[in-house]
C-alpha positions as CSV (number, residue, x, y, z in Angstrom):
1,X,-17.1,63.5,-19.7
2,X,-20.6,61.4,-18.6
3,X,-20.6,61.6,-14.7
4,X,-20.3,58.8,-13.1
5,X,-23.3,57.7,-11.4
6,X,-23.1,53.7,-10.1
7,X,-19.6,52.5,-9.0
8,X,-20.4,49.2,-10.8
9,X,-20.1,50.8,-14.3
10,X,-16.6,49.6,-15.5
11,X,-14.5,49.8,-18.6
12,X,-12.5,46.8,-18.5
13,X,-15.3,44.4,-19.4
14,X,-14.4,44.6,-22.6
15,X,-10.2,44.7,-21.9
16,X,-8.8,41.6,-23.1
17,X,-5.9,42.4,-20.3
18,X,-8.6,42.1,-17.7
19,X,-10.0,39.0,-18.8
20,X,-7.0,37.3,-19.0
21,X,-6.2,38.3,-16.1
22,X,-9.1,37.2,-14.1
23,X,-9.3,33.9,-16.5
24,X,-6.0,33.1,-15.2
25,X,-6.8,34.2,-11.6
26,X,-9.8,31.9,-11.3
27,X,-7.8,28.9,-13.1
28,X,-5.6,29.4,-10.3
29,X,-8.2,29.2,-7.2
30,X,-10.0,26.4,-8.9
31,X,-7.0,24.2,-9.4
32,X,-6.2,25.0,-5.6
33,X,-9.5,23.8,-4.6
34,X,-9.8,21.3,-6.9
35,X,-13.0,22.3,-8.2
36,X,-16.2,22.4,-5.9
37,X,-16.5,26.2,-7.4
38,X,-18.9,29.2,-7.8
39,X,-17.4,31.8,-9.9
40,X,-20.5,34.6,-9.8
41,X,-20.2,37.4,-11.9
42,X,-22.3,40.3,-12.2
43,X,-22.8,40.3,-16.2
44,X,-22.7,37.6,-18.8
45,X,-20.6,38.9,-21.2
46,X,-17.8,39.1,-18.9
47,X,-19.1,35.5,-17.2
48,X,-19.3,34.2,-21.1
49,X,-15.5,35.6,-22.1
50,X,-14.0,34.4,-19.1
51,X,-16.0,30.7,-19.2
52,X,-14.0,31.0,-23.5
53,X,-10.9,31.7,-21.8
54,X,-11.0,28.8,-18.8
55,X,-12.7,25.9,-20.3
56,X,-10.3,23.8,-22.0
57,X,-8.0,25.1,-19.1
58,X,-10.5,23.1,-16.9
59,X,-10.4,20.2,-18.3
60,X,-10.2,18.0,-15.0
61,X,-13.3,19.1,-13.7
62,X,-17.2,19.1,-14.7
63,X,-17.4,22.7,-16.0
64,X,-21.3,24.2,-16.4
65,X,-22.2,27.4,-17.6
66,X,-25.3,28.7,-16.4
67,X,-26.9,30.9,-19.1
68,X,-30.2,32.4,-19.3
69,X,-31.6,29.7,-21.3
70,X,-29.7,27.0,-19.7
71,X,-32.4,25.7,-16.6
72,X,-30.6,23.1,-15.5
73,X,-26.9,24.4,-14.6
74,X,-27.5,24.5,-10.8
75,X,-28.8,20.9,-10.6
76,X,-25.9,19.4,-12.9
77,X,-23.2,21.1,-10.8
78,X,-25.1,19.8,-7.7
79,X,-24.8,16.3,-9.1
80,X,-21.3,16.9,-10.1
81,X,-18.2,15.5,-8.4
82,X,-15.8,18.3,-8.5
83,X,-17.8,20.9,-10.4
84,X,-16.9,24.4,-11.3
85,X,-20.1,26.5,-12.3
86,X,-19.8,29.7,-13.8
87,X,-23.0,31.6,-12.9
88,X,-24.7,34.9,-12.3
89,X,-28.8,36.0,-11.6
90,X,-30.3,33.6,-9.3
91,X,-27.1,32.0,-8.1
92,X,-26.1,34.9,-6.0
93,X,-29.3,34.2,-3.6
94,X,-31.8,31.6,-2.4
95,X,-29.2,28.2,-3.7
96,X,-28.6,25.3,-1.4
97,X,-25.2,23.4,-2.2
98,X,-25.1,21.9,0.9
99,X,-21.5,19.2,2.0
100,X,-18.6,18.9,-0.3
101,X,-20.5,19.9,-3.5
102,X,-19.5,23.8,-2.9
103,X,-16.2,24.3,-0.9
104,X,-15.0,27.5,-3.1
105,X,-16.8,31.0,-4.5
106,X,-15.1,33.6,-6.5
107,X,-17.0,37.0,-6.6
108,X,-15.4,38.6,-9.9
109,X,-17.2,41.8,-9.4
110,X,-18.6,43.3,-6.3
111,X,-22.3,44.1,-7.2
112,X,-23.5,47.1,-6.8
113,X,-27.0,47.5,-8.0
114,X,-28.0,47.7,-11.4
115,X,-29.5,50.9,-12.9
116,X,-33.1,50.6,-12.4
117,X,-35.9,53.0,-12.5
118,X,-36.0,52.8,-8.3
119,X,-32.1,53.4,-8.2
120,X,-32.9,56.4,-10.4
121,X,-35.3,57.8,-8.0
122,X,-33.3,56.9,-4.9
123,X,-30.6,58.8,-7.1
124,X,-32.7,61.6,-7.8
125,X,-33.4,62.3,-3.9
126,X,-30.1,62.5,-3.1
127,X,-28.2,66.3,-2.8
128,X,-25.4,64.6,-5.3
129,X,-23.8,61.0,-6.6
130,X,-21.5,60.6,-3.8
131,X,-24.3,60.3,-1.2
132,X,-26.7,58.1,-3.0
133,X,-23.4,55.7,-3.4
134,X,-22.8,56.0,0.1
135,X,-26.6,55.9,1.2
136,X,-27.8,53.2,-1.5
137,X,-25.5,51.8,-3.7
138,X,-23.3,50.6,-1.0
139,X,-25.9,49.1,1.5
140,X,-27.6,46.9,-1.7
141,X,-24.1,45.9,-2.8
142,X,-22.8,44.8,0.5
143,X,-26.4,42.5,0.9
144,X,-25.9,41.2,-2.2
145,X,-22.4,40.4,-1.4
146,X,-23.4,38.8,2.2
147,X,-26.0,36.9,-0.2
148,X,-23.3,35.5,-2.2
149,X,-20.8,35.0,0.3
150,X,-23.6,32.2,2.2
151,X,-24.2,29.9,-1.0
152,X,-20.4,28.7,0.3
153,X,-21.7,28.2,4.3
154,X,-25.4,26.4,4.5
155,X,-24.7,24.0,7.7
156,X,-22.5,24.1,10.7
157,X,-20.5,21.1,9.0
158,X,-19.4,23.3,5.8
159,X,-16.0,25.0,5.2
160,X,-15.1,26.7,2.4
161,X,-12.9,30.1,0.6
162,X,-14.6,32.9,-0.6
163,X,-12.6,34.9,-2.9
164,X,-13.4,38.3,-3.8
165,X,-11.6,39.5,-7.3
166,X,-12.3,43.0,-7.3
167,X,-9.6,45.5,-7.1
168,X,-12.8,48.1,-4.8
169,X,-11.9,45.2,-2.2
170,X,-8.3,45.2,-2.1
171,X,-5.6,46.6,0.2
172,X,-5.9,49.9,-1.2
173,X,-9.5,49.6,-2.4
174,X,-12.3,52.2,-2.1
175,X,-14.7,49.0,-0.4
176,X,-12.0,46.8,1.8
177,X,-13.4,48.6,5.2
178,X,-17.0,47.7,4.2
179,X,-16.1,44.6,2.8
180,X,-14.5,43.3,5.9
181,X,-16.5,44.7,8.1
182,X,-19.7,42.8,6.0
183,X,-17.9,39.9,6.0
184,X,-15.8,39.8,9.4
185,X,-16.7,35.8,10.5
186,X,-14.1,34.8,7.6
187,X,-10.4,34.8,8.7
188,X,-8.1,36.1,5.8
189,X,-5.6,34.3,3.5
190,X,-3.2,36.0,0.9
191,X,-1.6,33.5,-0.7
192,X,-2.5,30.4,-3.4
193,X,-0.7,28.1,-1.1
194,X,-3.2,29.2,2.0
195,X,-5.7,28.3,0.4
């Protein structure tokens, strides 16, 4: 059995259960919303078979797909009226949807960092996996999910839900102390109808 050395390697990106599952999930929030959504994922293919699954589904709203060839995904779903973008890479950081443009995020995965040849080394220094999760992996992933989490609030006027997807940030997830502790301005919701 391959140990297991980045808690963001998962199995289910290729379970057709899971996709379904978070394909109807995200229909679900965007309807209650009505649109004015970031979904951010953490890899394409799972951003590419959910975006298949929820398109047509969609239908009421401007859907965009940011790919890595498509350039201009962030400015059409700026100019849209009730857009939902589906988006990874430079979405998660830096991205300015300022008003009513943005009033919803879904984070499918939390994301941990990437393997990378500094992760290695950080990896490497540590006396064994657990540590370099709890020293490194953790830290970057809960930045990166603060990073995320402000595309949605940009002014003092904005309001908006922030969804989080991942099971790791659940009730009885590994993350949910970190998460909420990372993310402790937001007041909580647990139904549809909340939100």
């Amino acid at each position: 059995q391959p140990e297991a050395t980045y808690p963001a390697e998962q199995e289910d990106n290729d379970n057709e259960e899971y996709i379904k599952s978070l394909s109807d999930r995200i229909v679900q929030l965007v309807n209650a919303t009505n649109g004015h959504t970031a979904i951010l994922f953490t890899t394409y293919k799972v951003l590419q078979a959910v975006y298949e699954q929820t398109k047509e589904r969609l239908g009421n709203y401007d859907v965009i797909c940011m790919t890595r060839s498509n350039k201009t995904a962030i400015a059409d779903f700026k100019k849209s009226k009730n857009g939902v973008l589906f988006a990874s890479g430079s979405m998660w950081e830096g991205v300015d949807c300022i008003g009513d443009t943005l009033s919803s995020v879904i984070i499918v995965r939390l994301p941990f960092p990437r393997r990378c040849a500094t992760m290695e080394q950080k990896k490497n220094e540590c006396n064994d996996v657990s540590e370099f999760v709890k020293e490194y992996a953790v830290p970057e992933m809960l930045i990166k999910l603060r990073q995320g989490a402000g595309r949605l609030i940009r002014c003092e006027s904005d309001t908006g839900v922030l969804s989080i997807l991942d099971s790791r940030a659940s009730e009885s997830g590994a993350y949910l102390n970190r998460v909420l502790t990372a993310l402790d301005k937001y007041p909580l919701v647990n139904t549809i109808e909340e939100i």
